[in-house]
C-alpha positions in Angstrom: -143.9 206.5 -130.2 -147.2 206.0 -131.5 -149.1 209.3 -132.3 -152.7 207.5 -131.6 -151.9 205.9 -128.6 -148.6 208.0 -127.2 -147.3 204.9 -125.6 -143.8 203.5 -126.3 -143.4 200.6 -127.9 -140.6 197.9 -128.8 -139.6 197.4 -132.9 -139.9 193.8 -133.7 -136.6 192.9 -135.6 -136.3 190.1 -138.2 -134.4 186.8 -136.9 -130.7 187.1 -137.4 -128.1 184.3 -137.7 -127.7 184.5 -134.6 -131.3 183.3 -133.3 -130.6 180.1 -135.8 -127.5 179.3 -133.4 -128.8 175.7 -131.7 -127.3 175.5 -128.1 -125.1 172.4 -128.0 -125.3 170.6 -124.5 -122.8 168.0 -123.3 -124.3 165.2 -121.0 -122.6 164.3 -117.9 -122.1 161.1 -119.3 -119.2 162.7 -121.2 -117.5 163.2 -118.5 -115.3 161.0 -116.0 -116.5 160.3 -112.4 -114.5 162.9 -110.7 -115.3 165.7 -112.7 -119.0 164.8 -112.5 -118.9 165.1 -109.0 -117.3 168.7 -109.5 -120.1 169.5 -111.9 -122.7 168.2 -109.6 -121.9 170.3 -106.6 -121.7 174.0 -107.8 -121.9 176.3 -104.2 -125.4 176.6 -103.6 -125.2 172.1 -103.0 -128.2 172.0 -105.9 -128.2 170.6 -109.4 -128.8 173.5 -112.3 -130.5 171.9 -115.4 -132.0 173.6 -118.4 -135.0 172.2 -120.7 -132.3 170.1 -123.2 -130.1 168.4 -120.3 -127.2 169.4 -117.7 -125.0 172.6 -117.9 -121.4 172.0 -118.3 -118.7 174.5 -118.2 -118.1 173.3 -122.3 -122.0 174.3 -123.6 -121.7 176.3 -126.8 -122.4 179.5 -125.4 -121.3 183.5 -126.2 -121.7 186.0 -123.8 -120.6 188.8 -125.5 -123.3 190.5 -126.6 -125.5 189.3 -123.6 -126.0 193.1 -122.3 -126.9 193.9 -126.4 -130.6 194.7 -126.1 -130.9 194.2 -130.3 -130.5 190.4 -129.0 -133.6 189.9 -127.6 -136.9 189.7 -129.4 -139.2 192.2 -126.9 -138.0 193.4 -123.2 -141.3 192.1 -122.3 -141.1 188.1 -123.8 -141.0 185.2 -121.3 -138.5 183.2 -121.3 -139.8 179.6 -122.0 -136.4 178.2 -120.7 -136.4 178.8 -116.5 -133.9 177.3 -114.5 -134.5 174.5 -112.4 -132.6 173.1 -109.2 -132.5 169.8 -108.2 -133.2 170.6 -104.5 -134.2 166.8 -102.9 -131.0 165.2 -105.7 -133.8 162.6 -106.7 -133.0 164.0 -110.8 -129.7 163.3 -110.2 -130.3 160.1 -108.8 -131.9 158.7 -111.5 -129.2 160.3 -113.7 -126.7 158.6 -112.5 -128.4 155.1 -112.8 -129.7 155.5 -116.1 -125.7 155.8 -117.0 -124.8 153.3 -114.6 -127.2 150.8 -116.1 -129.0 150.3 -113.1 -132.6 150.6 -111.6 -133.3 153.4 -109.2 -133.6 152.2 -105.7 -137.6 153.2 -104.6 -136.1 153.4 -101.3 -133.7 155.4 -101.5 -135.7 157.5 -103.7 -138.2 158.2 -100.9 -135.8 158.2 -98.5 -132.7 160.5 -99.6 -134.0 163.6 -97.9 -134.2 161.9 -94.2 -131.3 161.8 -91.4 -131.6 158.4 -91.2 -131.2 155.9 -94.5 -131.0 152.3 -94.5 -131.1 150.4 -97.2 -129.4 147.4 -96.0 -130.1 144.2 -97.9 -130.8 145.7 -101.3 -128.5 143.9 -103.1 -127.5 147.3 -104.9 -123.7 146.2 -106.2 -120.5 147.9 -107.0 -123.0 150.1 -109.7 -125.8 150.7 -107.7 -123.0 152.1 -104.7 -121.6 154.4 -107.6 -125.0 156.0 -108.8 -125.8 156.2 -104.6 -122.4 158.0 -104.3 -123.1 160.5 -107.1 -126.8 161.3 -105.4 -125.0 161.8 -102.0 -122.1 164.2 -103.0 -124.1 167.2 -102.3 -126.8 166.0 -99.9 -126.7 167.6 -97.2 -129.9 165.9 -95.0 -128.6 162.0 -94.8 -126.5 161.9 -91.4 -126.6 158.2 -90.9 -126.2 155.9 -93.7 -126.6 151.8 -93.9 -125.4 150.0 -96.3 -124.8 146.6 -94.6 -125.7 143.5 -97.5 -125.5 145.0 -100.5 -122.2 142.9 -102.3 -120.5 146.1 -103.0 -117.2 144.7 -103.1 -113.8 146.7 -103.2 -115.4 148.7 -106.3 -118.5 149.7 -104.4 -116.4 150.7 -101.1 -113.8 153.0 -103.6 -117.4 154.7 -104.9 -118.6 155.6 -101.1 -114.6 156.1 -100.2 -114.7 158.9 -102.9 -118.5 160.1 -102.4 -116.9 160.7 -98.4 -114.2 162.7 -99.3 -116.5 165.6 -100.4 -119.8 165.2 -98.4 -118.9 166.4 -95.0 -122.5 165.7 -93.2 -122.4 162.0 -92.9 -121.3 160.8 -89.9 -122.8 157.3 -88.8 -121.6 154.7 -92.0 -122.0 150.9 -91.8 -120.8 149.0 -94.5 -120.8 145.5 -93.2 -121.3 142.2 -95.3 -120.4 143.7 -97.9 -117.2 141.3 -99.0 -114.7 144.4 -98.9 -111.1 142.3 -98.9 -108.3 143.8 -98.5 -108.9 146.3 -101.3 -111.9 147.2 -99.6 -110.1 147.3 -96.5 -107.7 150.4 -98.4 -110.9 151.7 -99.2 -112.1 152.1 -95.6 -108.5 153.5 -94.7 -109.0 155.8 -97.2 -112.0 157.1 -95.2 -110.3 157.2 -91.8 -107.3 159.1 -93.2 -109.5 161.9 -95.4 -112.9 161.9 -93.6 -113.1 164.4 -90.2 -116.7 163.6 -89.9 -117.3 159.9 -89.6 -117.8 159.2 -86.0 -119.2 155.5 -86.5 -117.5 152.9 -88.8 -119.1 149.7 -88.8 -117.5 146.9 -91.3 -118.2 143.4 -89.6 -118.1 140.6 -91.8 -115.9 141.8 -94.6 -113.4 138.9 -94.4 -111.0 140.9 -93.2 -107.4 139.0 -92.4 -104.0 139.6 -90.9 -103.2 142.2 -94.1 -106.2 144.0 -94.3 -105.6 144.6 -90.8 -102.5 146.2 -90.7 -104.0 148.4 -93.8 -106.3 149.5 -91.3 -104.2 149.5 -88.5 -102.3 152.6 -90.3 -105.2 155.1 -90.5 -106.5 153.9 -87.2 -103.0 154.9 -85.7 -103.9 158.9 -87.2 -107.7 159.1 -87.4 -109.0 161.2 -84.5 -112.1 161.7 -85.0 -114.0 158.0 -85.0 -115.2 157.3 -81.8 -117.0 153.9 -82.1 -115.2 151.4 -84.5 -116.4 147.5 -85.4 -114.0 144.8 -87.5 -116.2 141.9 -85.8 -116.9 138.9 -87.4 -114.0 138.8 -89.9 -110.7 136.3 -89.9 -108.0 138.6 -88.2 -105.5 136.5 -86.6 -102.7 136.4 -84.2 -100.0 138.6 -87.1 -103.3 140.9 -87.2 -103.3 141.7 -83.6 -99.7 142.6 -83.5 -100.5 145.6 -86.3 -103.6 146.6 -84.2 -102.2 147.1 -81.3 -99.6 149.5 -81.9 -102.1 151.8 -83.3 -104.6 150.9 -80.3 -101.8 152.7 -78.4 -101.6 156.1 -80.6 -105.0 156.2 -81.0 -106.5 158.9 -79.0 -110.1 159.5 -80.3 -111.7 155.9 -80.4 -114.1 155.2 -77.4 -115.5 152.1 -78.2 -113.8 149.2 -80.7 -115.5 145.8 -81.5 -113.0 143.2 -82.2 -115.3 140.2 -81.5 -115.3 137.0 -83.4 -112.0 137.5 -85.0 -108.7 134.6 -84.6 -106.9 136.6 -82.4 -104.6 134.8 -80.1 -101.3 134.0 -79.1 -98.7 136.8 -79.6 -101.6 138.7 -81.2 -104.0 138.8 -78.1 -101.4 139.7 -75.6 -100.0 142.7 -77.9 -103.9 144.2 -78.0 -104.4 143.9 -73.9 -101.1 145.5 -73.7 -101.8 148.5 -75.9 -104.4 149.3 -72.9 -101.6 150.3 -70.7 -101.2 152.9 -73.3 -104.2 153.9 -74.8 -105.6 156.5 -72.9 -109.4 157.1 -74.2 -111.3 153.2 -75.0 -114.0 152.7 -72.8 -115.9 150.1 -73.9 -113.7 146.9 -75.4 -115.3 144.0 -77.0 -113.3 140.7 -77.2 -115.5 138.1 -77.4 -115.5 134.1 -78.9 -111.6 135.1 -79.8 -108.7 132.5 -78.6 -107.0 134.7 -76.1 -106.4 131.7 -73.0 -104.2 132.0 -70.6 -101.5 134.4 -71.5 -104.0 136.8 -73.1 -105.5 137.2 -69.7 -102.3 137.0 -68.1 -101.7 140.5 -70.1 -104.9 141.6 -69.6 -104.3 141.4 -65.9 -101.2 143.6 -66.2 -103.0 146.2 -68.2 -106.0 146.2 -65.6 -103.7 147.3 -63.1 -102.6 150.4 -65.8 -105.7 151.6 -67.0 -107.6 154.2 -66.1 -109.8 154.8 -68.8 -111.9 151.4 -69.3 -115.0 150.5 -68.7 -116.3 148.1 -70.0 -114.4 144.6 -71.3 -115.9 141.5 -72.7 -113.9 137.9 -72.7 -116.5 135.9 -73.3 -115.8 132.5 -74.7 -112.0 133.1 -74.9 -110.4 129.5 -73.5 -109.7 131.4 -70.3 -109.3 128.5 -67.6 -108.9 128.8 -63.6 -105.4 129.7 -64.0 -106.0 132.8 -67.0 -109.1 134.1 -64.0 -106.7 133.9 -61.6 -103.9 136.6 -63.8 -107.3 138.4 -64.6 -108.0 139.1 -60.7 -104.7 140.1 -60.0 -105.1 143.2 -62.3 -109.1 143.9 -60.7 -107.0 144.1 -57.4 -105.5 147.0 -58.6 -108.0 148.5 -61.2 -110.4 151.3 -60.0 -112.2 152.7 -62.6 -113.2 149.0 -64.7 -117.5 149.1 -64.1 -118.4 145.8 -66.5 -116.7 142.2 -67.1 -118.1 139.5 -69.2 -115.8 136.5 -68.9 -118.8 133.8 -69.2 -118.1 130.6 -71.5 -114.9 130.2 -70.2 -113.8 126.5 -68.7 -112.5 128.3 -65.8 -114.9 126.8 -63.4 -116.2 127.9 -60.1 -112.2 128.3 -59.2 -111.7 130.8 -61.6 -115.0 132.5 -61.1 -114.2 132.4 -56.9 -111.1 134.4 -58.2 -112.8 137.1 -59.8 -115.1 137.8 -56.9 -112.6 137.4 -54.7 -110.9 140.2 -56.1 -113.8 142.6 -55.5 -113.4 141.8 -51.9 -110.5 142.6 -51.5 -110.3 145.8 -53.2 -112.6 148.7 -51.7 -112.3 150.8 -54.6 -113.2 148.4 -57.0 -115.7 149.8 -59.3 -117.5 146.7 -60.9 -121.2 146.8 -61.2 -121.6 143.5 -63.2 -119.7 140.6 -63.3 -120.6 138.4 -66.3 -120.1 134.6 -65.8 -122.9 132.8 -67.9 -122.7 129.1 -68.6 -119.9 128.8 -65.7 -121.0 126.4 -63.0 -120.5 127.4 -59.7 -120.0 125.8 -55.8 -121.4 126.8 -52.8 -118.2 128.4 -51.5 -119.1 130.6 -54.6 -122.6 131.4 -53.2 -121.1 131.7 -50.2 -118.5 134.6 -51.6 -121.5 136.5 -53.3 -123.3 136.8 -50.3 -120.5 138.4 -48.5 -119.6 141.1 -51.3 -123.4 142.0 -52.0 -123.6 142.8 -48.0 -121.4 145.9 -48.8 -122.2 146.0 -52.4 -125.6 145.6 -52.7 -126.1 147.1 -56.0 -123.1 144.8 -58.0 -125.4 142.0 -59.9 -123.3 138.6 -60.9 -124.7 136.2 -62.8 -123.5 132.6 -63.7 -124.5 129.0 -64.9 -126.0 128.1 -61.3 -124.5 126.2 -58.8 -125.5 122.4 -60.7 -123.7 119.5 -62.2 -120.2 118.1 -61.3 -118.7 120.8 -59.4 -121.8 121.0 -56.6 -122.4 117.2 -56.3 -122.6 115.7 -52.5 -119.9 114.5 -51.1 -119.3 110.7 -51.6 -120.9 108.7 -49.0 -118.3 107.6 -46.1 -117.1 103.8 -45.5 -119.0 101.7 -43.7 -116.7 101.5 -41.0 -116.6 105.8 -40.8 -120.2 104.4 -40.6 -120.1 102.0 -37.3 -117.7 104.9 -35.9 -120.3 107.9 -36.6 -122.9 105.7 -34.5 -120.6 105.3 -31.5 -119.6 108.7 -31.3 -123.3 110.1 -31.3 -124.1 107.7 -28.8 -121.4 108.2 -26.9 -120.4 104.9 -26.2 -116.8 103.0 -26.0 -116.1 100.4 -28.7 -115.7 98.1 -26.0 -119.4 99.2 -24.7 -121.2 98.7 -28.8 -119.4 95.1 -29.2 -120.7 93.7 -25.8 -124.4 95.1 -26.9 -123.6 93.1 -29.7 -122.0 90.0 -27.3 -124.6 88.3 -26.1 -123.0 85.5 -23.8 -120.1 87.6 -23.0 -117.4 85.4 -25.3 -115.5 88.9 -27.0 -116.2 86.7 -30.3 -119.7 87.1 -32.4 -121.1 85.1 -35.3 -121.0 86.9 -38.7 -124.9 86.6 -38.3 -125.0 87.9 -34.9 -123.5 90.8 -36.0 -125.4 91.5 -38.9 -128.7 91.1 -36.9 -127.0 93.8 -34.0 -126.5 96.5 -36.9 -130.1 96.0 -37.6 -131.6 96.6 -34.4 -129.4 99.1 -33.5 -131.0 101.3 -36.9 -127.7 102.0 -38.0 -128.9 103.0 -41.9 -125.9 101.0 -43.9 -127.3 99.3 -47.0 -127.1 95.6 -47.5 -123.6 95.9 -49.4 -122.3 98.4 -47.1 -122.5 95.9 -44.2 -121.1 93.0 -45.9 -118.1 95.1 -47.0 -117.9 95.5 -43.4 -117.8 92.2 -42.3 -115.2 91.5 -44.8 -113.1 94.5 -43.7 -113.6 92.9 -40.2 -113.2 89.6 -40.3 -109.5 89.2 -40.9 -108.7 85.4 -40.5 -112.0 84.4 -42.7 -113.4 82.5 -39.6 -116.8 83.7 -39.6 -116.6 85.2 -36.5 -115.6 88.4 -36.0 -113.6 89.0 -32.3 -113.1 92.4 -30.2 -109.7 92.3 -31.2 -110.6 92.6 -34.9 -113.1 95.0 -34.4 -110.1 97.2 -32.8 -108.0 96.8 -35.6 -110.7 97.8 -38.2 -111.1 101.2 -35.8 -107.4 101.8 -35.6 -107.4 101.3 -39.5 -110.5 104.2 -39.7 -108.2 106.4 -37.6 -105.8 106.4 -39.7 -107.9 106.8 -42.9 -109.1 109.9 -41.5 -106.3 111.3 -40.5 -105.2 110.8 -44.0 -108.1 112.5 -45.8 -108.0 115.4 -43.0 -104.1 116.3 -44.5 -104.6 116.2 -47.6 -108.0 118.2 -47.1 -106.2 121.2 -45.5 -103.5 121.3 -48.3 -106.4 121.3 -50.6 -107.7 124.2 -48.9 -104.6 125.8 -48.2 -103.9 126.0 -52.1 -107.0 127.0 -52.8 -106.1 129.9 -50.6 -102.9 130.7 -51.6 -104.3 130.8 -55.7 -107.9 132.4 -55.4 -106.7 135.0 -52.1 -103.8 136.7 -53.9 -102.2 139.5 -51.7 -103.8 142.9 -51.6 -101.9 145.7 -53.1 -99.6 147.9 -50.5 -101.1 150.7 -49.4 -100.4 153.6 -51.1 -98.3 156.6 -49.5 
């Protein structure tokens, strides 16, 4: 204590060997990926640095004597070494690319703290995707990340695959165009299979074929937590389909899958509509510009009249003729719950368009809203058929390719002699009566001329080769004059002719019938 004063003061001690210690500091670059991670997420989700670099469980440090006041110059000295936390991840951001040999992405830099990142198109690489992954282990503000464009490659998606299995707030991740493979496509299983919090998968235009399909086709079958899935614009074919759809069938959590712009087909297309009779959740399904045809939407049709859960289906430009609308119908007879269908692009004509309005007809519960038939040319029966459903439906819209082009041309114009008989009927005359207008001196036989001149003045509107294919119809000897008795046979002849075309016009209709009117269902019990 000092006498003068009487206040308490510290005693300065001389440096020890101990104060000479250095503090030796590992950098993170020491240590391998995994345990980086580890070191980079301590419990409070921030980054604890000191003045000379990172702390690492291995720093040359004793604690023994940390309680030993005699180790410490004065009570009262401040510490010129604080601890800092890296709250926003930027330091250990551009940590992580100074090791990885890349630049810092400005964007990401500005961006890292917001819900929403994308930072599509920034060509960041396998490299780039491992110093992002690092960054995102502990962040706990990005919920929806893009990283569509960036050539990550397999390497880059085994970065993010690992970054996923710790960070537990992102939930929205698109990785398309990023050429994945089929070691990508493990990488992406990996997430399905390890990840509870991805709700949206996006990874279109990966080049994803038959194998990396049944890759995925395994964690689909056990993931149940993704609710909106998209594989479109890759190659998976008809082998691809047939992994798919078994796991279609287990899955339980998916609500919406995008498999447009794939091969599917064949074997493959019918095993997918199938899995619908199954699968129990899919609401929206999106099949578009793949190969299913005919038997595709023959299956289709049979899961339509199973399903219970589906809302929405696109078949757009699938090679679904008249014949693969009319197997499609036959399931909307049943189906009560379907609210959209695009089938437009299809060569199914206004036959198989007819079909698939007819089937809303007939069906009171049908639930369609929109039917979807762009670029399909329709007739006027079609027209017809949408006028009668929108009188009870008026709310269901249908749109199509118009009623144009071959199917809606006029009917070809009839023979001249349907022609001559047309004008005696609407005048009500007999044949005998029209020939003897025609008969000027009574002698049942007129000149070729004679007769030409009587069509003109009677108006009749036949063109010029019209009436001379009518005098050569007529004039059966080649006399130049044409007789009642000839102009009888050429009548009896017409008669015939149309009794001909009236036969094979009702068996025209009656198939038309019997294909596009397919039986209601029985009424239930």
């Amino acid at each position: 204590m000092d006498s003068n004063s009487g206040r308490v003061s510290t005693p300065i001690r001389s440096p020890t060997d101990k104060d000479s210690r250095t503090l030796t500091v590992n950098r993170t670059s020491d240590f391998p990926f995994e345990f980086r991670r580890a070191m980079l997420s301590p419990p409070t989700g921030q980054l604890r640095r000191d003045s000379t670099g990172s702390l690492s469980p291995d720093d040359d440090i004793t604690l023994e004597n940390l309680d030993n006041d005699e180790d410490w110059d004065t009570d009262l000295e401040t510490d010129d070494c604080k601890e800092e936390y890296d709250v926003t991840g930027r330091t250990t951001y551009i940590q992580a690319c100074r090791e990885a040999g890349v630049i810092p992405a400005s964007f990401f830099l500005r961006n890292m703290q917001e819900s929403d990142v994308d930072i599509k198109h920034h060509g960041l690489g396998p490299m780039g995707a491992k110093a992002i992954s690092i960054a995102l282990v502990s962040n706990t503000s990005v919920i929806k990340l893009n990283l569509r464009d960036n050539w990550l490659g397999a390497d880059g998606a085994s970065f993010i695959a690992e970054m996923l299995r710790e960070n537990c707030y992102i939930s929205d991740l698109d990785m398309s165009e990023n050429r994945l493979g089929d070691r990508g496509a493990e990488c992406l299983g990996d997430i399905l299979v390890h990840n509870s919090n991805i709700l949206r998968l996006t990874a279109s235009g990966n080049g994803f074929e038959d194998k990396a399909a049944g890759t995925l086709a395994e964690s689909i079958k056990t993931n149940t937590t993704v609710k909106y899935l998209c594989l479109s614009h890759n190659r998976i074919g008809e082998k691809g389909g047939q992994l798919l759809a078994p796991a279609l069938a287990a899955n339980d959590a998916l609500t919406e899958l995008d498999l447009s712009w794939n091969h599917l087909r064949g074997k493959g297309a019918c095993a997918l509509a199938l899995s619908l009779k199954e699968n129990i959740t899919l609401k929206i399904l999106n099949l578009a510009w793949n190969g299913f045809g005919n038997d595709g939407a023959l299956a289709m049709g049979e899961a339509l009249k199973v399903n219970s859960s589906l809302l929405e289906l696109d078949l757009t430009n699938n090679r679904i003729t008249a014949e693969g609308a009319v197997h499609l119908a036959k399931g909307l007879m049943v189906n009560t719950t379907l609210q959209v269908l695009k089938v437009g692009k299809n060569p199914m004509q206004s036959a198989g368009a007819y079909a698939i309005v007819n089937s809303m007809k007939n069906n009171p519960e049908c639930a369609l809203v929109e039917v979807e038939l762009t670029d399909i040319n329709v007739n006027n029966d079609f027209i017809e058929l949408c006028k009668e459903v929108l009188l009870t439906r008026p709310n269901v819209r249908i749109s199509h390719g118009g009623s144009g082009g071959a199917l809606s041309k006029p009917k070809g114009r009839p023979s001249p002699m349907k022609i001559l008989k047309n004008y005696i009927v609407d005048n009500r005359m007999r044949l005998l009566d029209f020939f003897n207008t025609l008969d000027k001196d009574k002698s049942m036989s007129i000149s070729i001329k004679e007769f030409a001149d009587g069509l003109k003045e009677t108006g009749i509107d036949m063109k010029y080769e019209e009436l001379f294919t009518l005098i050569e119809t007529l004039d059966k000897n080649k006399d130049g004059e044409i007789n009642y008795s000839e102009l009888v046979m050429g009548s009896i002849e017409q008669v015939i002719e149309d009794r001909k075309e009236k036969i094979k016009e009702q068996a025209a209709d009656e198939r038309r019938r019997r294909i596009l009117s397919p039986e209601p269902p029985p009424p239930s019990r």
